[in-house]
C-alpha positions as CSV (number, residue, x, y, z in Angstrom):
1,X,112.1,150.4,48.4
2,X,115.9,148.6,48.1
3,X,116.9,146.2,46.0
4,X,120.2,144.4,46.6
5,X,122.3,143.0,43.9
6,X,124.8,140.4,44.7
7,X,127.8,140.4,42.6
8,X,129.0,143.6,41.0
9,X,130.7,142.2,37.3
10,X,129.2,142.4,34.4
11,X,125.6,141.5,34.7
12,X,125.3,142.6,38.4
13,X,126.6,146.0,37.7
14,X,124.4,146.4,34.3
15,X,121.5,145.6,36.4
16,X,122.3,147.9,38.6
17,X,122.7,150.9,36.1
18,X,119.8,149.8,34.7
19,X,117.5,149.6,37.4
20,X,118.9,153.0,38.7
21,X,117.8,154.4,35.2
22,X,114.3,153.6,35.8
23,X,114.3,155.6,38.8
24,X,111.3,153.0,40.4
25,X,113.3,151.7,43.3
26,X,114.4,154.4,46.3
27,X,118.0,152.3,47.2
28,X,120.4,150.0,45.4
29,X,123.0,148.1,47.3
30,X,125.6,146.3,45.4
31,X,127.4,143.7,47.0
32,X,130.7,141.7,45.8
33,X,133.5,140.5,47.5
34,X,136.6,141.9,45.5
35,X,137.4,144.2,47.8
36,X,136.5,148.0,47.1
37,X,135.0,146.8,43.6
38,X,131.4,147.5,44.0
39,X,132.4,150.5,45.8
40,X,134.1,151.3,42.1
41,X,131.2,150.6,40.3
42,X,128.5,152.3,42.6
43,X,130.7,155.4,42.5
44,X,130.3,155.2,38.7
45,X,127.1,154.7,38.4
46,X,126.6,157.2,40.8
47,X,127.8,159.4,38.7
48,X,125.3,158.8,35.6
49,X,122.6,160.0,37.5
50,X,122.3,164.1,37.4
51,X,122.4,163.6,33.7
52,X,119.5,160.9,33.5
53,X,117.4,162.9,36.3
54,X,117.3,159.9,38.4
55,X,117.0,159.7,42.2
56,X,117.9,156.4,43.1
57,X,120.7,156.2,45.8
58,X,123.3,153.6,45.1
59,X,125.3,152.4,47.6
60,X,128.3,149.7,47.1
61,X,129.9,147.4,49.6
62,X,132.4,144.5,50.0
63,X,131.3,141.9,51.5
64,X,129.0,143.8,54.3
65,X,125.4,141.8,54.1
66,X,124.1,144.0,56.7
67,X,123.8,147.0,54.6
68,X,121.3,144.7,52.6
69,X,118.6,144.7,55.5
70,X,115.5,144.6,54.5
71,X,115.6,144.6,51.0
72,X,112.4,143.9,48.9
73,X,114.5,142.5,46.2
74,X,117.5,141.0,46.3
75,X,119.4,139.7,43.0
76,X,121.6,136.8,42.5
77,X,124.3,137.1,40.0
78,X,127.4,136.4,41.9
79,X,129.6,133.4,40.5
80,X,132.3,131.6,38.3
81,X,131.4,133.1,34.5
82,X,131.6,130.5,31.3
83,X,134.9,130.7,29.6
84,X,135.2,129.5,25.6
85,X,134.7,126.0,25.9
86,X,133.0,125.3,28.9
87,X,129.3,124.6,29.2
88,X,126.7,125.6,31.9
89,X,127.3,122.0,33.8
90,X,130.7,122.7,34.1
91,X,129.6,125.5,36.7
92,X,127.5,123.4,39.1
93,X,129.7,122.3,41.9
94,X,131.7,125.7,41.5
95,X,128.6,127.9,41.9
96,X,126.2,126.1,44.1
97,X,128.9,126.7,46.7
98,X,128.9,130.2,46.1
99,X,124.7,130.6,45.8
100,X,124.4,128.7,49.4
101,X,126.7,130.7,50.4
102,X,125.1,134.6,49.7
103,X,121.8,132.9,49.5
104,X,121.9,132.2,53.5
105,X,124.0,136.1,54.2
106,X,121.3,137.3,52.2
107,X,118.0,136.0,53.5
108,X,119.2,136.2,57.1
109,X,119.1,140.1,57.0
110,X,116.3,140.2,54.7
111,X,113.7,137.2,55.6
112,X,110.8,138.3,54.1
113,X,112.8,139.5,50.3
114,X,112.1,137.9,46.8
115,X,115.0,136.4,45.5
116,X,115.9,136.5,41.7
117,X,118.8,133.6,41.0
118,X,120.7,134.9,37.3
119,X,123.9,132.7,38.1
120,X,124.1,129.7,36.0
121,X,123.6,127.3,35.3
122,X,120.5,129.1,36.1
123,X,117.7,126.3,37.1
124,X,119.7,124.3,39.0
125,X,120.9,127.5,41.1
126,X,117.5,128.7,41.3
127,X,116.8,125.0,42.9
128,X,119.9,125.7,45.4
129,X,119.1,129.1,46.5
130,X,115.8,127.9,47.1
131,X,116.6,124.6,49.6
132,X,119.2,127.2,51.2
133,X,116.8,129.6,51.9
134,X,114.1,127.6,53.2
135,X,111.0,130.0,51.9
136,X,108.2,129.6,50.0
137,X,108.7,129.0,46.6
138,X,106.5,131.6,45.2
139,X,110.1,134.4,46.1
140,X,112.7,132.3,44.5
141,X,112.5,132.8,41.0
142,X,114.9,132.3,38.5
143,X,116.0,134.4,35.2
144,X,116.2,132.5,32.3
145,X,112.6,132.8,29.6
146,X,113.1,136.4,29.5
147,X,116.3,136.5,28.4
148,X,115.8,133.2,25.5
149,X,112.7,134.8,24.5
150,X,114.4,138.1,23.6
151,X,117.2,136.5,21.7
152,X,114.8,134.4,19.9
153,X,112.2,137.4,18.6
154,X,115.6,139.4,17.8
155,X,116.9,136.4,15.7
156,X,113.4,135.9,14.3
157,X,112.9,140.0,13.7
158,X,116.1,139.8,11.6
159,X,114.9,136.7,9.7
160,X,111.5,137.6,8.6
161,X,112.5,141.9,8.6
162,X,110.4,142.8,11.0
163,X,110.1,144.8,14.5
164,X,110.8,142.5,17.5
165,X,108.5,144.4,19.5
166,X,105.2,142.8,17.5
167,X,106.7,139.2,18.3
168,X,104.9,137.6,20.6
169,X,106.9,134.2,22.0
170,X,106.7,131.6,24.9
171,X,109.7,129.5,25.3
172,X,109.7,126.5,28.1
173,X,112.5,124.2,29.6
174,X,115.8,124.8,30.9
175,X,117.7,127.8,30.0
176,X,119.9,127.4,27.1
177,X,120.5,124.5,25.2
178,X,117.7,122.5,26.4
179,X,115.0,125.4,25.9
180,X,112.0,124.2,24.8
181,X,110.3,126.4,21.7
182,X,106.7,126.5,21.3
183,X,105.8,127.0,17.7
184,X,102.0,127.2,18.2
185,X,102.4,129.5,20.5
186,X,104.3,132.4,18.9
187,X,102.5,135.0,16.8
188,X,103.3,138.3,15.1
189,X,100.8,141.0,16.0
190,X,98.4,138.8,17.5
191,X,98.9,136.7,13.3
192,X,99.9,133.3,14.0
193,X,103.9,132.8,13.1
194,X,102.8,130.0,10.6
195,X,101.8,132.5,8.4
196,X,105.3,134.1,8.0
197,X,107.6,131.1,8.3
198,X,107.2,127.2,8.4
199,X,108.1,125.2,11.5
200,X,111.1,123.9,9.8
201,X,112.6,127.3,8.8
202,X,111.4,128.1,13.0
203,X,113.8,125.5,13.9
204,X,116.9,126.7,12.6
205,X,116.2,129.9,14.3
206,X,115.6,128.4,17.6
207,X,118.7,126.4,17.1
208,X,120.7,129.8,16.9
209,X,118.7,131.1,19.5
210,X,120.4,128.1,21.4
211,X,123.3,129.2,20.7
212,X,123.0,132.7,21.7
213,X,125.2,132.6,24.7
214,X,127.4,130.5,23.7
215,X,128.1,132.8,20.5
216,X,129.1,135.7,22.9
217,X,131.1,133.7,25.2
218,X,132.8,132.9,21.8
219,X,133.3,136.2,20.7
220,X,134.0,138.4,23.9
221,X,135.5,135.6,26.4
222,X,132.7,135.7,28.7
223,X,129.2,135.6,29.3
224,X,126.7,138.2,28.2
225,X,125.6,140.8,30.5
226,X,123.5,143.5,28.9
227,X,120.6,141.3,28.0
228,X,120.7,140.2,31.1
229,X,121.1,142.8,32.9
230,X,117.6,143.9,30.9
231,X,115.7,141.0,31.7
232,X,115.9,141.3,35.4
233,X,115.3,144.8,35.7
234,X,112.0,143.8,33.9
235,X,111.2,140.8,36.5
236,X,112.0,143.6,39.2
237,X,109.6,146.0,37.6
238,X,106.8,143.7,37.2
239,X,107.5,142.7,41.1
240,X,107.1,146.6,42.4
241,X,104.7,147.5,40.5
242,X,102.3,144.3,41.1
243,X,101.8,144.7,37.3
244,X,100.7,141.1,37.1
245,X,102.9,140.8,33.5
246,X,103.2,137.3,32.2
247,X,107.2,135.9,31.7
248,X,108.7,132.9,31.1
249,X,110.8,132.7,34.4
250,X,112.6,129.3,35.7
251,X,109.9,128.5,39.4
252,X,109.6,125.3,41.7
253,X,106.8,122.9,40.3
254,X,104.9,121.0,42.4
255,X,102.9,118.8,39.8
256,X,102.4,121.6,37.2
257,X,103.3,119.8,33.5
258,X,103.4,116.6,35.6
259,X,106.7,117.2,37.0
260,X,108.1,118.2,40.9
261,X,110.7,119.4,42.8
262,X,112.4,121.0,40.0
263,X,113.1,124.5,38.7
264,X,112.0,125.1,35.2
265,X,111.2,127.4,32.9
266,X,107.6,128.1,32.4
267,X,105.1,130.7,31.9
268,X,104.0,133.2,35.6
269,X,102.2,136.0,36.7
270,X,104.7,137.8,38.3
271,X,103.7,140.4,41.0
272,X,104.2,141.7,44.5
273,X,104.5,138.4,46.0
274,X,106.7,137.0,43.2
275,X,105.5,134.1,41.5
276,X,101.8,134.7,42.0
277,X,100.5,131.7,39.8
278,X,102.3,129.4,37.1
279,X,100.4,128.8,33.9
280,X,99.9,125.2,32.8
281,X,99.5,124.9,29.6
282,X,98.3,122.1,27.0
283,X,100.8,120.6,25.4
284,X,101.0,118.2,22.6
285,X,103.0,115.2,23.0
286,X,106.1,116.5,20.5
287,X,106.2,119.5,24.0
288,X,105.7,117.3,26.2
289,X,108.4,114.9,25.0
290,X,110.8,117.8,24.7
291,X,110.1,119.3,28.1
292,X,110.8,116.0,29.6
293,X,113.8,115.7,27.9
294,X,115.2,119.0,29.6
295,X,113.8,118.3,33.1
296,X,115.9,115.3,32.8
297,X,119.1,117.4,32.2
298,X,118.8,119.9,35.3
299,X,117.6,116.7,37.4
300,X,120.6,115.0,36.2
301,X,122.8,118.2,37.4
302,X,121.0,118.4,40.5
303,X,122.0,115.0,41.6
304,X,125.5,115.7,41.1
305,X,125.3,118.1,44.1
306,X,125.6,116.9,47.8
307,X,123.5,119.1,49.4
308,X,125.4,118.7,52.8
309,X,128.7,118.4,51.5
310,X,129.3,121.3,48.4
């Protein structure tokens, strides 16, 4: 199995040491276009893997797409990273030039690979790699629940003094500040969270949860990478191993929650095919208001692009 990883900074290059870690995947190929940088990084990583007893061959390449041939995987994180001060909008025009760009290098070599889309701002990428591709939907899938959804149960673990791993949580929406938190949904240990904390005292914890990037961008100058880094190797997982795992991941509806053609963030089966079924759920009318709300953003970002022009 190869997975190829498109963009060898922070997040690429985390995902890549990462994944390589696991030891599930036969061949990683990191791609970037700063010349002999993924080369750098490869060789480093490389390096980690006698003393973690992995086998997983890492190769890294400027700028060479044919090295990525067949690839079962290949991840998107290539792109302009948010400074202090700027907000995930403000990448738009910048990166969908660059996702069109790898997105057709990418699936010309490797027609028949699953694409994961990290760059931001994440749904409206996901929505560009997916008209540049011209694939089923089901193999463009973007990043985005997994990582809100672990930033939320860590905020939440710290608030209440509990583990995060017995938090249970589905966020919806667009990734970031439009994220859309469902309250009835989120349970400790299988006990409803309404037993621990009112809806209220839930808000202010989403709000930070919000925030979470934008925190980190605050305090290191960039984006966050780690987190993830974690989050896709976990989508990649769940792909191999047609473990059938349930994640909040940013797909293409086509009527689901009464909206189409737009990438948003809501619950899937994810397996060897990719997206192998999105879950609709029932939602009240305050969800439904808010979900609406943040389609409206991403739509509102999506018509700023040209599609034959940027």
């Amino acid at each position: 199995m190869k997975v190829t990883i498109i963009g060898a900074g922070n997040v690429g290059s985390s995902c890549a040491s990462l994944l390589a870690q696991k030891d599930i995947v036969k061949k990683i190929v990191l791609l970037d276009i700063k010349e002999k940088f993924s080369e750098g990084k490869s060789l480093d990583i490389s390096q980690m893997l006698p003393i973690i007893g992995s086998n997983t061959e890492i190769i890294g390449l400027t700028n060479d797409y044919s090295k990525s041939k067949n690839s079962e995987i290949i991840v998107i994180t290539c792109g302009v990273t948010r400074k202090p001060g700027m907000t995930r909008d403000d990448l738009v025009k910048i990166n969908a030039k660059i996702i069109r760009s790898v997105t057709e290098q990418a699936i010309f070599f490797s027609p028949e690979a699953k694409l994961i889309v990290v760059s931001n701002p994440l749904d409206v990428m996901a929505y560009v790699s997916y008209i540049t591709a011209k694939i089923d939907s089901h193999r463009v899938i973007g990043m985005a629940g997994i990582l809100d959804s672990a930033r939320y149960r860590y905020f939440l673990s710290k608030k209440l003094k509990l583990s995060p791993n017995d938090i249970q949580c589905l966020l919806l929406g667009g990734h970031g500040d439009t994220m859309v938190p469902l309250y009835r949904y989120t349970s400790i240990s299988g006990i409803p969270i309404q037993e621990f904390i009112s809806e209220e005292e839930n808000n202010v914890i989403v709000e930070k949860t919000k925030k979470g990037g934008e925190e980190i961008v605050n305090l290191l100058g960039t984006s966050a990478w780690i987190a993830p880094g974690a989050s896709v190797v976990q989508m990649i997982e769940a792909i191999l191993k047609d473990s059938k795992r349930i994640f909040s991941c940013s797909a293409f509806l086509k009527g689901e929650y009464n909206l189409k053609n737009i990438y948003l963030g809501v619950p899937v089966i994810l397996g060897k095919s990719g997206i192998e079924k999105i879950i609709d759920l029932k939602l009240n009318e305050n969800e439904k208001c808010l979900l609406i709300k943040s389609s409206n953003h991403i739509r509102k970002m999506i018509e700023k692009l040209n599609f034959f022009s940027f």
